[in-house]
Backbone as JSON Lines, residues from 0, in Angstrom:
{"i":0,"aa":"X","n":[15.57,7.85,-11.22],"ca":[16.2,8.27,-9.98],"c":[16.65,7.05,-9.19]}
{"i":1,"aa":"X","n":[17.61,7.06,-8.47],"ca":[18.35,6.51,-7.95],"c":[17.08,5.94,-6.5]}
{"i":2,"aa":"X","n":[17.25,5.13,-6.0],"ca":[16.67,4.48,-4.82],"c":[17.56,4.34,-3.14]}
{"i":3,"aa":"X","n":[16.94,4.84,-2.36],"ca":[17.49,6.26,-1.08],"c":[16.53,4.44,-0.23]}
{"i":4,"aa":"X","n":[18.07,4.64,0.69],"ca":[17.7,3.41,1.71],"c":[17.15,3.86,2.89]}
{"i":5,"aa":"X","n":[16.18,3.06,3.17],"ca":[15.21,3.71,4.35],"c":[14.48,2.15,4.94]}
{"i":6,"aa":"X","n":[13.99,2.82,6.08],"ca":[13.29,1.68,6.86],"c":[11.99,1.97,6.69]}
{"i":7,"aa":"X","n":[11.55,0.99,6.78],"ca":[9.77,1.9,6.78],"c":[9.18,1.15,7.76]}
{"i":8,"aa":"X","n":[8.6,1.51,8.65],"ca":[8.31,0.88,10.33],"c":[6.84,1.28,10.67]}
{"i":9,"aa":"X","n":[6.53,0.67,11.72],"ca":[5.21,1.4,12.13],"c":[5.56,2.59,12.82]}
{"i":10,"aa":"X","n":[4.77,3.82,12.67],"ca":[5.11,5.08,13.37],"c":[4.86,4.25,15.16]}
{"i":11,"aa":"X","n":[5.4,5.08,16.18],"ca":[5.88,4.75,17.39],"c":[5.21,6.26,18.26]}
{"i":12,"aa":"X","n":[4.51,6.69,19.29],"ca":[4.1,8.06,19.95],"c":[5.42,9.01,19.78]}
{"i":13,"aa":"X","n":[6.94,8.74,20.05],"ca":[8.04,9.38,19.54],"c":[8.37,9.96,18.57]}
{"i":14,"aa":"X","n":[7.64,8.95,17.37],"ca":[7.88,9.84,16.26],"c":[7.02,11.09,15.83]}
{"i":15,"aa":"X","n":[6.13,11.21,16.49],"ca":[5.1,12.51,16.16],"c":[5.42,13.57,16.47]}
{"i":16,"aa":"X","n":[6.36,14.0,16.62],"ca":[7.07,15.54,16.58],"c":[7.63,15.4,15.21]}
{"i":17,"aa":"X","n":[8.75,14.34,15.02],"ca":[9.17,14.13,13.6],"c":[8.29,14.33,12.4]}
{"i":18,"aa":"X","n":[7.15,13.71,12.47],"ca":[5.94,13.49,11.43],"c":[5.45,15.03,11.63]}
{"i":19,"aa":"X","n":[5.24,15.59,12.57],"ca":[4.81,16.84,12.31],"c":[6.02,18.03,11.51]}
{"i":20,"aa":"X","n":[7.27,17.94,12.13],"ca":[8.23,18.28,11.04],"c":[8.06,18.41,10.01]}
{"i":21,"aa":"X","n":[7.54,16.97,8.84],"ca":[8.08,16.36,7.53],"c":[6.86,16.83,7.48]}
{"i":22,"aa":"X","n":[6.35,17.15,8.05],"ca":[4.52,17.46,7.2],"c":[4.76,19.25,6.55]}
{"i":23,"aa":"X","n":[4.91,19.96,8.29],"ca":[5.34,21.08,8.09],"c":[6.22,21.48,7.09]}
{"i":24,"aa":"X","n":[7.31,20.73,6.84],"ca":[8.49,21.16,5.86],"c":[7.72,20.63,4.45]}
{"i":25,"aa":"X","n":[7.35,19.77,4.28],"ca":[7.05,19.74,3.0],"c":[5.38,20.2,2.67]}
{"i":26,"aa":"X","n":[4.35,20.51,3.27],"ca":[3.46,21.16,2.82],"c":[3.68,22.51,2.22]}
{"i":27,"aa":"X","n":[4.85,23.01,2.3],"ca":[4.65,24.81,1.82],"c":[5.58,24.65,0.97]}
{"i":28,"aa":"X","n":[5.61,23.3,0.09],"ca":[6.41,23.38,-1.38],"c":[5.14,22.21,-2.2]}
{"i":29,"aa":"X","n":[4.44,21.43,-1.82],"ca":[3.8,20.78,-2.26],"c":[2.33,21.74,-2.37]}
{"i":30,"aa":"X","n":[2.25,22.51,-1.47],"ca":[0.89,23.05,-1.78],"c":[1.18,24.58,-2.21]}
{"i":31,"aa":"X","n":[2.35,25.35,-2.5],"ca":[2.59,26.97,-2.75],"c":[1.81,26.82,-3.82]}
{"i":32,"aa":"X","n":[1.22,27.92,-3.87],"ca":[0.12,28.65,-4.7],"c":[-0.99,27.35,-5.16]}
{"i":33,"aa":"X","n":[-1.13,26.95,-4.64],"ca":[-2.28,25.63,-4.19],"c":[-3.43,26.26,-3.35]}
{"i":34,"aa":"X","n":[-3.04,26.21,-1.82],"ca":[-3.42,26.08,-0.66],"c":[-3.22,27.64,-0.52]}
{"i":35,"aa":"X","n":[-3.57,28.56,0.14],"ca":[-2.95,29.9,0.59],"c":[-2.32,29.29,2.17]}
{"i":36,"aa":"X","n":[-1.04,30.13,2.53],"ca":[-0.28,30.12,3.54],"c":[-1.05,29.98,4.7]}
{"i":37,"aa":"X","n":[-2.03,31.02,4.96],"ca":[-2.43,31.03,6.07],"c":[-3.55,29.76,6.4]}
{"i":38,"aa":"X","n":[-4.3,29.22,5.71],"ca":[-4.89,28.21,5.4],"c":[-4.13,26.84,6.09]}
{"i":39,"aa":"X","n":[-3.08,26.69,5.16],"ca":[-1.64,25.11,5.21],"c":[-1.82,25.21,6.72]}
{"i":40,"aa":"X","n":[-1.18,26.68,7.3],"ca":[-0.87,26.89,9.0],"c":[-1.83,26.43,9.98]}
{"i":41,"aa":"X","n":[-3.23,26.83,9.95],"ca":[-4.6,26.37,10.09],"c":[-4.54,24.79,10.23]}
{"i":42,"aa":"X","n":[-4.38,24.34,8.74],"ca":[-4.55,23.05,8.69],"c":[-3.77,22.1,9.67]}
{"i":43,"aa":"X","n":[-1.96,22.59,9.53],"ca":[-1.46,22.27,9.98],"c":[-1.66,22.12,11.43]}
{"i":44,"aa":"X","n":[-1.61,23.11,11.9],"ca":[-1.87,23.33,13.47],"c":[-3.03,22.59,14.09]}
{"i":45,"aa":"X","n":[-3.77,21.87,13.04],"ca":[-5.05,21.44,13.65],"c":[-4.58,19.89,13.23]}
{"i":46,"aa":"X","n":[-4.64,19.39,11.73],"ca":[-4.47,17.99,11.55],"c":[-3.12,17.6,12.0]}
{"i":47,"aa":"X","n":[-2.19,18.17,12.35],"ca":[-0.76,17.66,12.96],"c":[-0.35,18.25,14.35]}
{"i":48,"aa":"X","n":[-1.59,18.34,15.16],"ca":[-0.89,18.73,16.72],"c":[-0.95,17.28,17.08]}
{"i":49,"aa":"X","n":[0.3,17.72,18.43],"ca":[0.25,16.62,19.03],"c":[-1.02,15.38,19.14]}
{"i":50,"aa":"X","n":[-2.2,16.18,19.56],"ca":[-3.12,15.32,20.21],"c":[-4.05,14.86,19.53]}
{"i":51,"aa":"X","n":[-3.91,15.07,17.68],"ca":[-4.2,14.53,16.52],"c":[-3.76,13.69,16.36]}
{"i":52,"aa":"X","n":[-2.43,13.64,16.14],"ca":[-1.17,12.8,15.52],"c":[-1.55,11.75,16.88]}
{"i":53,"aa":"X","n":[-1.39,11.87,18.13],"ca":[-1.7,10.32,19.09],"c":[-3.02,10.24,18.48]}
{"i":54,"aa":"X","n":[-4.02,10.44,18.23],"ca":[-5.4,9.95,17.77],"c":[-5.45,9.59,16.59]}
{"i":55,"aa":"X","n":[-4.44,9.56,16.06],"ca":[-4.79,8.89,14.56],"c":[-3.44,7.5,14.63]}
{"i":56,"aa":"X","n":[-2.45,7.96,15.28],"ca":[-2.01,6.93,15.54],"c":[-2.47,5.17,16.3]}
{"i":57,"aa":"X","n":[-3.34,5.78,17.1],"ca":[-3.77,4.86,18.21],"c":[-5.36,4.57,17.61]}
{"i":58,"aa":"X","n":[-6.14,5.12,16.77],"ca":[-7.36,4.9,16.06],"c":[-7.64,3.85,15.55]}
{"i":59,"aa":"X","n":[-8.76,2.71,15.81],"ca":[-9.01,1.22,14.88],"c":[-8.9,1.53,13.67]}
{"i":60,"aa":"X","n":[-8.54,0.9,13.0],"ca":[-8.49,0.57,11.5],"c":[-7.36,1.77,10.76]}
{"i":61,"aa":"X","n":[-6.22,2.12,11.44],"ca":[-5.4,2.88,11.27],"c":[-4.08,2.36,11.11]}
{"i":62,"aa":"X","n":[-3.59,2.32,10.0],"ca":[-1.95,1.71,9.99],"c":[-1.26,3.37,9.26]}
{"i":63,"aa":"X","n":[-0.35,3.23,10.24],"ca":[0.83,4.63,10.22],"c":[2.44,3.94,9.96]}
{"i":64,"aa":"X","n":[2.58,4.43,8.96],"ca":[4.25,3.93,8.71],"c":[5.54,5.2,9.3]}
{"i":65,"aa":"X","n":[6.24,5.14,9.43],"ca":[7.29,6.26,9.15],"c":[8.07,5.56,8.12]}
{"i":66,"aa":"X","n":[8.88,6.12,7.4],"ca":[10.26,6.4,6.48],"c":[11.18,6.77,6.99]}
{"i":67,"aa":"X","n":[12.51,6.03,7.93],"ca":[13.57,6.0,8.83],"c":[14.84,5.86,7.76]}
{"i":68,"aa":"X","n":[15.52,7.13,7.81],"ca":[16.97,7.02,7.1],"c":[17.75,7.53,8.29]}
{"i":69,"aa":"X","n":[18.76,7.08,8.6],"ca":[19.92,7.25,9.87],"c":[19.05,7.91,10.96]}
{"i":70,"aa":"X","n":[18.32,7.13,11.42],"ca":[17.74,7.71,12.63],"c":[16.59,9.24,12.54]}
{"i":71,"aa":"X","n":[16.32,9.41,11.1],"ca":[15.44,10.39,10.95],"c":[14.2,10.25,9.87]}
{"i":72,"aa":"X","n":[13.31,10.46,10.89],"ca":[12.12,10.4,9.73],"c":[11.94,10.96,9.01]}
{"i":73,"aa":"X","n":[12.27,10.5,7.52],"ca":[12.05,11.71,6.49],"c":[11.07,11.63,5.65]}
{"i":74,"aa":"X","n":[9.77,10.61,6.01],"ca":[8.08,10.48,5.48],"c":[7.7,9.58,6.17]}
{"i":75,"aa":"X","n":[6.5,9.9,6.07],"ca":[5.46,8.92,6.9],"c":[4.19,8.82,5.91]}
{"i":76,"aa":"X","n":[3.56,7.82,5.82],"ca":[2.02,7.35,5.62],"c":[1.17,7.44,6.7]}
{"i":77,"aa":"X","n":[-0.25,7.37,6.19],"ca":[-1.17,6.79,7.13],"c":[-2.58,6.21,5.99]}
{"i":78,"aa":"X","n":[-3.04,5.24,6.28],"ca":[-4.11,4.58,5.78],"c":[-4.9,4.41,6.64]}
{"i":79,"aa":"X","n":[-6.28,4.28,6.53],"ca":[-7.59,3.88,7.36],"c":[-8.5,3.43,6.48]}
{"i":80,"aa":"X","n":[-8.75,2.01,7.74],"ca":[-9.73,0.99,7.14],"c":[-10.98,1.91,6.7]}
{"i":81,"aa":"X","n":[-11.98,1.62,5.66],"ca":[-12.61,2.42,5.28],"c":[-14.08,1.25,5.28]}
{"i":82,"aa":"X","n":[-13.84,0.1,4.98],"ca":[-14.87,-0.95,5.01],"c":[-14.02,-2.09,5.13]}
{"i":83,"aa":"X","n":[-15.1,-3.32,4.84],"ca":[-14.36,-4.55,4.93],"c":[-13.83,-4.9,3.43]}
{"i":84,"aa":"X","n":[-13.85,-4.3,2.63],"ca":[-13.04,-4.44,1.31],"c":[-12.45,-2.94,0.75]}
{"i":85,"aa":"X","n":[-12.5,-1.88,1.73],"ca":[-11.76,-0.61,1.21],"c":[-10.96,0.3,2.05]}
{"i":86,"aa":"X","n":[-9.74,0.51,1.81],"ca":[-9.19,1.7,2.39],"c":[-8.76,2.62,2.07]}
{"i":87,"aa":"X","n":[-8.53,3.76,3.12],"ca":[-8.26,5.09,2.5],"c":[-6.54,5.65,2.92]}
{"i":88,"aa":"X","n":[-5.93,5.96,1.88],"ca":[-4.59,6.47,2.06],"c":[-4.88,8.31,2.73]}
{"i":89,"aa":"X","n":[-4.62,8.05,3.92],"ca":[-4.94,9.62,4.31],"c":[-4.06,10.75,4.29]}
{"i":90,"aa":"X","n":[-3.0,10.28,4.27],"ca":[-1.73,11.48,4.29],"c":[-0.44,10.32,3.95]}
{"i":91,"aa":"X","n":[0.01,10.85,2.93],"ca":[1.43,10.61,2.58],"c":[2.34,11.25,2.7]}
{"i":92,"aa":"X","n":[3.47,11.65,3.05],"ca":[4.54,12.83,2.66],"c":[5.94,12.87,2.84]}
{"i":93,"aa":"X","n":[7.1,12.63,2.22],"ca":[8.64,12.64,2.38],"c":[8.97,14.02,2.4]}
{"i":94,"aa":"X","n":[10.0,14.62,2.92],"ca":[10.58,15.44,2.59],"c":[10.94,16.25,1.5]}
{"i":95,"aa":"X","n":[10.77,17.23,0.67],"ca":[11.46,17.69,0.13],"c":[12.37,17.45,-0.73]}
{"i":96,"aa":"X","n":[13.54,17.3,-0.04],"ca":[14.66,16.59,-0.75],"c":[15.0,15.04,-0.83]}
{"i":97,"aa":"X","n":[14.34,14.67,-0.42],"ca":[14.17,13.14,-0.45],"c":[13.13,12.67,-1.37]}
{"i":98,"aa":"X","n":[12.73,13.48,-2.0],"ca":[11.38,12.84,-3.16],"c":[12.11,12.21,-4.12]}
{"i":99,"aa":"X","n":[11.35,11.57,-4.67],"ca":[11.9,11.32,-6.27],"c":[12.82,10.01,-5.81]}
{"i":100,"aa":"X","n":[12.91,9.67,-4.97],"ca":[14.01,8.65,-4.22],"c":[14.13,7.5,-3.98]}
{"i":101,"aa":"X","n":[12.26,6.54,-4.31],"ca":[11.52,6.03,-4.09],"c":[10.8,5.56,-2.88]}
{"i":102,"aa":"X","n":[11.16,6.74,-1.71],"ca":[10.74,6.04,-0.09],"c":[9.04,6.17,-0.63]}
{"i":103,"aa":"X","n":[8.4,7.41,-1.19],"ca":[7.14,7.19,-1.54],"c":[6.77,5.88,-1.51]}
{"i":104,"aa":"X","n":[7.2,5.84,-2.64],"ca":[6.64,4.0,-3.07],"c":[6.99,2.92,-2.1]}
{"i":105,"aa":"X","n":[7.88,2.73,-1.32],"ca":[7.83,2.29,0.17],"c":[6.97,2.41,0.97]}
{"i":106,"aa":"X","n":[6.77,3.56,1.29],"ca":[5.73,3.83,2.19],"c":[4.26,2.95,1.54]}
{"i":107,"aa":"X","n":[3.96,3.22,0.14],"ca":[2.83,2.62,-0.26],"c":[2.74,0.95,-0.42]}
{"i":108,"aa":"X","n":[4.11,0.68,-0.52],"ca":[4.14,-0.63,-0.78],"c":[3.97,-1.4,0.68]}
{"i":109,"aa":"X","n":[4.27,-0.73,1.9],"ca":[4.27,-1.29,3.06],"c":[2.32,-1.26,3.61]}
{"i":110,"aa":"X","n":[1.98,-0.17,2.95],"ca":[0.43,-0.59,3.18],"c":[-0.05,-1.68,2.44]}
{"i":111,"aa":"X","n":[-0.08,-1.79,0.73],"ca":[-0.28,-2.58,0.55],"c":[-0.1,-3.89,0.58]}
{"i":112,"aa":"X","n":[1.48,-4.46,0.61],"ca":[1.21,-5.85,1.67],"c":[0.71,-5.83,2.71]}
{"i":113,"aa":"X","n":[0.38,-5.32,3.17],"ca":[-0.75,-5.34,4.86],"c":[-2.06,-5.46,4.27]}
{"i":114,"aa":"X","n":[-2.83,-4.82,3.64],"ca":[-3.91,-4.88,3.24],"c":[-4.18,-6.11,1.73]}
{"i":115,"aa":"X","n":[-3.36,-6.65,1.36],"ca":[-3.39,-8.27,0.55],"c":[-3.59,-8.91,1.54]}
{"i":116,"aa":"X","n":[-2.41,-8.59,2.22],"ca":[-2.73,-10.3,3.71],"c":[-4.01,-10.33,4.19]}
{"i":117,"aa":"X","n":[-5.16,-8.93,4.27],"ca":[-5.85,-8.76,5.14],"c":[-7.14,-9.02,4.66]}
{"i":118,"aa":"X","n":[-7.08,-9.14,2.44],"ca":[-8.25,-8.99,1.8],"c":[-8.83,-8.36,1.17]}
{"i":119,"aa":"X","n":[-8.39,-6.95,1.51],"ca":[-8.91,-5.76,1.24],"c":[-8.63,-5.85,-0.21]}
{"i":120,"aa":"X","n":[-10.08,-5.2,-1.08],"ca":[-10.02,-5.06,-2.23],"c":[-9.04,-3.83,-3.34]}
{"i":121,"aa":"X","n":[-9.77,-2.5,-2.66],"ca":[-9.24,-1.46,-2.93],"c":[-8.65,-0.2,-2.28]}
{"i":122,"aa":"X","n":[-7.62,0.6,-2.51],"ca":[-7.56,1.59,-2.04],"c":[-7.69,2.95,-2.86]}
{"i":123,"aa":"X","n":[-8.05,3.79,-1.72],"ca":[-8.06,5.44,-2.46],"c":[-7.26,6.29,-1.88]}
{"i":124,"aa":"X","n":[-7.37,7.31,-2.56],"ca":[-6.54,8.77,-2.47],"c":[-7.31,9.68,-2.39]}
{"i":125,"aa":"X","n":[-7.61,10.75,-1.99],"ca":[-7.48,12.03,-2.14],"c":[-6.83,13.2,-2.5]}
{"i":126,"aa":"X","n":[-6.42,13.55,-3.19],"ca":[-5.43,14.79,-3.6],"c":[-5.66,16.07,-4.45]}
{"i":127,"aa":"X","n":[-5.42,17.03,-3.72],"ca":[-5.36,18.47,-3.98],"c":[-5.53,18.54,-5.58]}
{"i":128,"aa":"X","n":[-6.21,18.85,-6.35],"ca":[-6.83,18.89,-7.79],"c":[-5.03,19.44,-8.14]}
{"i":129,"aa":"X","n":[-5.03,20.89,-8.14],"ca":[-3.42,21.11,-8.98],"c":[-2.29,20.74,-8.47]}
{"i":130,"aa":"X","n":[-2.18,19.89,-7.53],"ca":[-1.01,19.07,-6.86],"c":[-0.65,18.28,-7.79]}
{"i":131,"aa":"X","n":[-0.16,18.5,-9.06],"ca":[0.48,17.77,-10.28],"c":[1.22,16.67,-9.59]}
{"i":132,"aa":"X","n":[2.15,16.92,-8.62],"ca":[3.22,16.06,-8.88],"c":[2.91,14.69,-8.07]}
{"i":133,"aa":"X","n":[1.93,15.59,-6.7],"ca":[0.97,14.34,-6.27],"c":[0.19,13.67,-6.91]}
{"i":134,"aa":"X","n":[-0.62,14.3,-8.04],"ca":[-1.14,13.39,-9.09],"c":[-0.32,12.62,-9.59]}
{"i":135,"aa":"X","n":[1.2,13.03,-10.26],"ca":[1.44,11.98,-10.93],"c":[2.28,10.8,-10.24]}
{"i":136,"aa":"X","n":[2.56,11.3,-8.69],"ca":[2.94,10.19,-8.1],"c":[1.95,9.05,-7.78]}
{"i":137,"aa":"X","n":[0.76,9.09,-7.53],"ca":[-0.42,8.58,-7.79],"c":[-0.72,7.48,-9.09]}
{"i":138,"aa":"X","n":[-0.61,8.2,-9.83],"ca":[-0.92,7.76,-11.51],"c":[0.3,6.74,-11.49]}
{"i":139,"aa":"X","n":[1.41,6.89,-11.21],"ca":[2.43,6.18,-11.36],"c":[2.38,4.67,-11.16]}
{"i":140,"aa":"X","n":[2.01,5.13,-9.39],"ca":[1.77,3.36,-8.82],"c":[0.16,3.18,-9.0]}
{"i":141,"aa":"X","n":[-0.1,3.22,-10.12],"ca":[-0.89,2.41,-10.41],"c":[-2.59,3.27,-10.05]}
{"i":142,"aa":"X","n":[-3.03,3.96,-9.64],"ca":[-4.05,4.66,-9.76],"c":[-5.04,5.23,-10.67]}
{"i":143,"aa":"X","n":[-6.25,5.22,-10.67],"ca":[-6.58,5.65,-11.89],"c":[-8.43,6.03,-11.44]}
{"i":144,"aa":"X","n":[-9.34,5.66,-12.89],"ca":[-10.53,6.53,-12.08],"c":[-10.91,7.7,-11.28]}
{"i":145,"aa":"X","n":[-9.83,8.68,-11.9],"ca":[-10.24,9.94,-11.3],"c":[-11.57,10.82,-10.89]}
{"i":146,"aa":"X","n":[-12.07,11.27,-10.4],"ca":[-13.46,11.46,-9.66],"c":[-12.79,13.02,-8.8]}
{"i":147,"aa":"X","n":[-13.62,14.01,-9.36],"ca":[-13.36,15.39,-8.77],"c":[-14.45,15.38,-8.11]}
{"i":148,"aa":"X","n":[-14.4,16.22,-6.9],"ca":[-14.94,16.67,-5.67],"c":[-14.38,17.7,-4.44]}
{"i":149,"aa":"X","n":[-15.14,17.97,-4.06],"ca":[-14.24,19.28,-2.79],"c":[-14.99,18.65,-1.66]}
{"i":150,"aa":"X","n":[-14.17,19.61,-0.37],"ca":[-13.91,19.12,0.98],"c":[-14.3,20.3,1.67]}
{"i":151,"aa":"X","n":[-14.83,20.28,2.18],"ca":[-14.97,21.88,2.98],"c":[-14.35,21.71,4.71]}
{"i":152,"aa":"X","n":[-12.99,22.29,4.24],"ca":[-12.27,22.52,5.63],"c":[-12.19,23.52,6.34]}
{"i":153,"aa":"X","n":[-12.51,24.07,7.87],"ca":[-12.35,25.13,8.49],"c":[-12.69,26.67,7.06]}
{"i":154,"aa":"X","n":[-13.64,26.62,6.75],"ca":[-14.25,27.65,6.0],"c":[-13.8,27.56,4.61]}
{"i":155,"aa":"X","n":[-12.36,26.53,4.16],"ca":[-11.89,26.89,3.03],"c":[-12.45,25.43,2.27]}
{"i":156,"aa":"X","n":[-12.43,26.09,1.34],"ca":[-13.05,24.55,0.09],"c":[-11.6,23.79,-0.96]}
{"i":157,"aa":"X","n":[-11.55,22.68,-0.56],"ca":[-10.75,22.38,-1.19],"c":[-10.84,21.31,-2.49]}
{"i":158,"aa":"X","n":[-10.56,21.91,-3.81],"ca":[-10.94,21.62,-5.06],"c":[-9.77,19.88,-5.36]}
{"i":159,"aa":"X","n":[-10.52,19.06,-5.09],"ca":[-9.97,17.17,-4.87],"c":[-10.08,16.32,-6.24]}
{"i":160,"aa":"X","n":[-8.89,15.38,-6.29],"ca":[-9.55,14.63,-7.55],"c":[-9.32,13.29,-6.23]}
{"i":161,"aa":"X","n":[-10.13,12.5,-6.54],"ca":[-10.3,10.98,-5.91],"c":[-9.44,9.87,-6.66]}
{"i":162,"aa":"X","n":[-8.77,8.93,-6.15],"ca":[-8.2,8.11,-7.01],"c":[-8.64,6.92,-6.37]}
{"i":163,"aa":"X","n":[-8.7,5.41,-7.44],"ca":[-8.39,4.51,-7.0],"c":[-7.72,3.26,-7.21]}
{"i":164,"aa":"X","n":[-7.55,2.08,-6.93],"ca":[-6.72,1.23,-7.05],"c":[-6.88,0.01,-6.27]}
{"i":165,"aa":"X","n":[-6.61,-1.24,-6.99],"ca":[-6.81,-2.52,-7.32],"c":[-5.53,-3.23,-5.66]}
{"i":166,"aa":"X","n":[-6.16,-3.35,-5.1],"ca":[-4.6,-3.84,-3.7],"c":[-4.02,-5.44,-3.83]}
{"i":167,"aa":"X","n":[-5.05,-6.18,-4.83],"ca":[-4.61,-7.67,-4.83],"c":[-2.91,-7.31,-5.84]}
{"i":168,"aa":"X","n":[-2.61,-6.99,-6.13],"ca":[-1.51,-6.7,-6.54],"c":[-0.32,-5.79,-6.29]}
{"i":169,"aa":"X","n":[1.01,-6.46,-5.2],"ca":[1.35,-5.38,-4.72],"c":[2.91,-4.93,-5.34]}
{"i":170,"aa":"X","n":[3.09,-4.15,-5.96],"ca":[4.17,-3.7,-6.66],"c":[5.59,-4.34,-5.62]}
{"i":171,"aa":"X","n":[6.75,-4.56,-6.36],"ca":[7.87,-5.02,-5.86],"c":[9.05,-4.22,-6.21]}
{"i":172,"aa":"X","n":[9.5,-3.71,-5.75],"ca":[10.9,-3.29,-5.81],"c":[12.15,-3.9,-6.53]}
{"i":173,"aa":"X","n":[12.72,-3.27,-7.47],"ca":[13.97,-4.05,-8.23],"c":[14.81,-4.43,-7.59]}
């Protein structure tokens, strides 16, 4: 696939209506028959309200990217320091129609030069056990050591594989 020009920036308090957008729009194609509907909505409404999204923005050991194409955010990251040699990739997500495009791998590549400069040994993932395509975007850049486990969110259990990965090495763009 072809490579889709984008900025990748630190998220800004402005952009969190946007980020809640790209979350909303692309959770109910990344998680259909995953997640049940009413569940995603739940989730949604709770991990992407406003007064989440400023608290995870503004949180120590929190780096938030957006994915900026003509003035619109069409993905965002977020990572959190997890120790002094580990962090955790907490939410990734592009749009829809913008996948496959490589802003993903942008977004990841902009954490990981931050976290080389900083030392940090490794990072992880979390992801939805039959979220194939999140798995194999995962597997792709470099992930591996899979480790299953569940999450128990607002009453529902969610069936996880764990990933991880080596940060002294940070992938480069052609």
């Amino acid at each position: 696939m072809g490579h889709e020009r984008a900025v990748i920036r630190r998220a800004k308090m402005t952009d969190l209506s946007k980020v809640e957008s790209v979350a909303r729009a692309t959770w109910c194609v990344a998680y259909a028959g995953i997640i049940p509907d009413e569940v995603q909505r739940r989730l949604l409404d709770s991990w992407y309200s406003p007064e989440t999204l400023s608290r995870a923005l503004e949180a120590w050991g929190s780096s938030f990217f957006v994915a900026e194409s003509s003035s619109d955010v069409i993905g965002f990251a977020q990572f959190v320091r997890r120790s002094a040699e580990s962090v955790e990739l907490t939410r990734i997500y592009v749009l829809p129609d913008r996948q496959r495009s490589g802003i993903g791998m942008l977004l990841l590549d902009a954490g990981l030069t931050e976290f080389a400069r900083e030392g940090l040994k490794h990072l992880t993932v979390q992801v939805e056990r039959e979220n194939r395509n999140g798995r194999r975007f995962f597997e792709r850049a470099g992930f591996a050591e899979p480790r299953e486990l569940t999450h128990e969110v607002q009453g529902y259990v969610l069936p996880l594989v764990e990933y991880r990965r080596p940060i002294q090495t940070v992938r480069t763009r052609p």
